[in-house]
C-alpha angles and dihedrals in degrees: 000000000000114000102178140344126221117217118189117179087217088093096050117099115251115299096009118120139169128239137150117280113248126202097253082070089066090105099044085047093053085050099055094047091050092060090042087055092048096049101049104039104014089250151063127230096164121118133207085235090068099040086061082041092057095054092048126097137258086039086057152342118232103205086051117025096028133071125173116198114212150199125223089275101046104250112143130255116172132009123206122199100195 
């Protein structure tokens, strides 16, 4: 069992940083999920609907289960679903 994670930005390359993931983010997420769809299996299945799923509760809590890794000018690069 995993009782807690440690996450320094010290790992992360230059101008990169981690936050929590807002709702506002829902497009851009989308988005992301979408490429990372296409690149592994040549298509997307992912709606809008289940991305806005994925940051509501009870299925989650942002500040605890959700990180969102940026660059400078906040667009986001990787998204983590703890």
């Amino acid at each position: 069992m995993i009782t807690s994670v440690l996450m320094s930005s010290d790992a992360l390359p230059a101008g990169v940083h981690l936050r929590t993931p807002r709702q506002e983010d829902r497009a851009a997420l989308l988005d992301l999920v979408r490429a990372d769809e296409i690149a592994a299996c040549g298509r997307t299945t992912v709606t809008a609907a289940e991305v806005a799923e994925m940051l509501s509760p009870p299925l989650t809590t942002l500040a605890d289960d959700q990180w969102l890794a940026v660059d400078p000018s906040d667009r986001p690069l990787a998204w983590v679903v703890l």
